[in-house]
VEXSEMI-920006 format. One record per atom (N, C-alpha, C): residue number from 1; atom name; y, z, x. Coordinates in steps of 0.001 Angstrom, whole numbers. Each point is the difference from the previous one (the first is absolute). Layout:
BEGIN
 num atome      py      pz      px
 NUM    CA       Y       Z       X
...
***
This chain:
BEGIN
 num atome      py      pz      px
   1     N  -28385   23415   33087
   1    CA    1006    -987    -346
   1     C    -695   -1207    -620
   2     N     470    -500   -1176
   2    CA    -496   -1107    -392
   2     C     648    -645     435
   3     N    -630   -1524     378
   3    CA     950    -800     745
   3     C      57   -1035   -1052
   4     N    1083    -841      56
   4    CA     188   -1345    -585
   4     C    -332   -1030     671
   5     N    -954    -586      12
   5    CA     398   -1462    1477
   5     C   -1278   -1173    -796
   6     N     326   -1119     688
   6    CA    -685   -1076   -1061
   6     C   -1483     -25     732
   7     N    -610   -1169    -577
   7    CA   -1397     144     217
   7     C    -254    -715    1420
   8     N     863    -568     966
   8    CA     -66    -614    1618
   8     C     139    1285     474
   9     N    1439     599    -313
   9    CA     482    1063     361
   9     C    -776    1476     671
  10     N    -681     107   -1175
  10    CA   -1394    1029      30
  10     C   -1098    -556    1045
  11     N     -63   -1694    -108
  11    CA   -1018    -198     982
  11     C     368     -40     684
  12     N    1197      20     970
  12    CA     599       9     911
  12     C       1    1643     677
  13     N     310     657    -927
  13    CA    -158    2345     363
  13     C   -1118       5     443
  14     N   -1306    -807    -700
  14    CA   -1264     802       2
  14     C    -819    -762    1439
  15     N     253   -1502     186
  15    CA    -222    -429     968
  15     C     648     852    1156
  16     N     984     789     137
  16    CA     877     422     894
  16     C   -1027    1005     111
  17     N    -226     968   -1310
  17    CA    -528    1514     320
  17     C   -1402    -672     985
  18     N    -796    -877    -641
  18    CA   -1376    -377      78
  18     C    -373    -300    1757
  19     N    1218    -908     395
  19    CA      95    -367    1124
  19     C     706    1269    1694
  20     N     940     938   -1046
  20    CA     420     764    1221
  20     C   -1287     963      40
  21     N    -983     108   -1169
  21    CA   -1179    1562     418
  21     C    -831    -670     702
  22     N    -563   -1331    -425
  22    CA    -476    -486    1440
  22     C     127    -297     985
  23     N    1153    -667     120
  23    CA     263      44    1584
  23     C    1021    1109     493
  24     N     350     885    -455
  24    CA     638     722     471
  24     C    1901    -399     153
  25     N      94   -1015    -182
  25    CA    1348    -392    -270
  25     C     141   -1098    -708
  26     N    1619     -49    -531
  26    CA     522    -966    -844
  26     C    -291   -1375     353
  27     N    -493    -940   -1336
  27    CA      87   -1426     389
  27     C    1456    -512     556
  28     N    -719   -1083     650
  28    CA    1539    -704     408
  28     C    -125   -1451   -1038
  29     N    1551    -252      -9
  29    CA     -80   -1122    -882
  29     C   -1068   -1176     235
  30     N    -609    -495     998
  30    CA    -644    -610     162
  30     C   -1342     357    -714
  31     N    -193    1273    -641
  31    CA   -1166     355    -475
  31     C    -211    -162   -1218
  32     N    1280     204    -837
  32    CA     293    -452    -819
  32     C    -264   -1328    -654
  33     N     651    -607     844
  33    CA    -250   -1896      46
  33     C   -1594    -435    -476
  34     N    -252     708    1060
  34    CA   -1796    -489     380
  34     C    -248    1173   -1509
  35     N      79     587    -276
  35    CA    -887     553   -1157
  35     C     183    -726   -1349
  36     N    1404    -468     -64
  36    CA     289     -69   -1347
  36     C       0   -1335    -113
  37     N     412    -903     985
  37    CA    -346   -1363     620
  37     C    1751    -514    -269
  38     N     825     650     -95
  38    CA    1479    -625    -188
  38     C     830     -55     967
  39     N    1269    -196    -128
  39    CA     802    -512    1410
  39     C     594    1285     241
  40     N     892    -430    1352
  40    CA     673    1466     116
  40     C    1055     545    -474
  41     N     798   -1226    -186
  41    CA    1086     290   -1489
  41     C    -526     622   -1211
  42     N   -1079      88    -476
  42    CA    -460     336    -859
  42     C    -511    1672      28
  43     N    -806     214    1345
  43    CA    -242    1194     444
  43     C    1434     876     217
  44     N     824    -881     711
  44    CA    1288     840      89
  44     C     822     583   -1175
  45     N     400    -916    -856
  45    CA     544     375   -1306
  45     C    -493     889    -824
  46     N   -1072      72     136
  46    CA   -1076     987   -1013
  46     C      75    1446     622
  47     N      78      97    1803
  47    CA     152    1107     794
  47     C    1253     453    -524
  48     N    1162    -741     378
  48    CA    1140     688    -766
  48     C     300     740   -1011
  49     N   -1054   -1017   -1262
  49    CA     551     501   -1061
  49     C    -748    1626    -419
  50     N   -1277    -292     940
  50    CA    -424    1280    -129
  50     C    1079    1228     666
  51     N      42    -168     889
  51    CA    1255    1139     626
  51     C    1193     265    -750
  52     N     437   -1468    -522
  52    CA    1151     535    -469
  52     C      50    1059   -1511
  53     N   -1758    -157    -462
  53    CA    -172     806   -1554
  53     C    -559     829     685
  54     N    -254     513    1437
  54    CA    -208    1284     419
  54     C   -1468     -72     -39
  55     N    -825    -873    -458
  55    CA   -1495     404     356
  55     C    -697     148    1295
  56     N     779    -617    1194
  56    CA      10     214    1435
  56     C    1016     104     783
  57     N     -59     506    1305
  57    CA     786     362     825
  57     C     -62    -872    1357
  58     N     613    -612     506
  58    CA     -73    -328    1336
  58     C     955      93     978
  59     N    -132     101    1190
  59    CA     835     183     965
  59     C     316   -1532     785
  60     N    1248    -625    -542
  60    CA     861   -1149     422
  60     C    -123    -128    2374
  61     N    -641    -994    -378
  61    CA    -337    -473    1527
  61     C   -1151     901     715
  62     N    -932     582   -1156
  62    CA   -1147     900     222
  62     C    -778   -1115       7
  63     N   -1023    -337     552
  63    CA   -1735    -779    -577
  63     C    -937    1160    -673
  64     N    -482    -653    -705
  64    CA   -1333     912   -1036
  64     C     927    1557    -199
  65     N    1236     168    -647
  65    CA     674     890      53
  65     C    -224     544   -1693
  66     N    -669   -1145    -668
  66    CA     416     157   -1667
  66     C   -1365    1415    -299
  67     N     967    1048   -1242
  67    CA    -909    1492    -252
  67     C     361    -354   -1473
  68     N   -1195     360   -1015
  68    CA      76     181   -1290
  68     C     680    1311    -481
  69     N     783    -506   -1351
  69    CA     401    1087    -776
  69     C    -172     -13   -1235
  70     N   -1274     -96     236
  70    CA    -523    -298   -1429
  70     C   -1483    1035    -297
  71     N       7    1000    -801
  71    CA   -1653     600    -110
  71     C    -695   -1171    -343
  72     N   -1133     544     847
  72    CA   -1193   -1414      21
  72     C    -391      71   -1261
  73     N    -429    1458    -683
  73    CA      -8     -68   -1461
  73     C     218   -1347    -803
  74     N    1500    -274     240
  74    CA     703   -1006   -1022
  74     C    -154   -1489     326
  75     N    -479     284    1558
  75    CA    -580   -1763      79
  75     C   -1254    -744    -817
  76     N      62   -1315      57
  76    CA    -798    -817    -952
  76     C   -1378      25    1174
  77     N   -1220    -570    -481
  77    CA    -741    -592     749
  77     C     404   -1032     969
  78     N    -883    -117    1248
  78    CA     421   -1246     743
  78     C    -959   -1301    -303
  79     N     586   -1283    -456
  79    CA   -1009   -1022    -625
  79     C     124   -1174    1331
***
């Protein structure tokens, strides 16, 4: 699948892939924050918008619940 998604967007998938093979599970928004250095309104809106174009999945009142649907193939580098 080629994906469409902007250039946060992608850093946002690949930080996800980068972060669940090492630790073994999904960041939590707080990880987010601390990586990218922005607020949580900011982390949140961006989570959404990823779900809502289908590049992730999460389970509503799950923690570290978010799974990619995206081939890693099509992700960008992480900068």
């Amino acid at each position: 699948m080629k994906s469409k998604f902007t250039p946060i967007q992608g850093q946002y998938l690949m930080f996800i892939s980068h972060y669940t093979m090492l630790n073994r599970i999904p960041p939590t928004f707080k990880d987010f924050e601390n990586y990218f250095g922005t607020s949580p309104a900011t982390v949140n809106s961006t989570i959404q918008k990823l779900e809502e174009k289908g590049f992730i999945t999460k389970e509503k009142g799950v923690a570290r619940s978010i799974k990619l649907q995206v081939d890693k193939e099509d992700l960008p580098g992480l900068e």
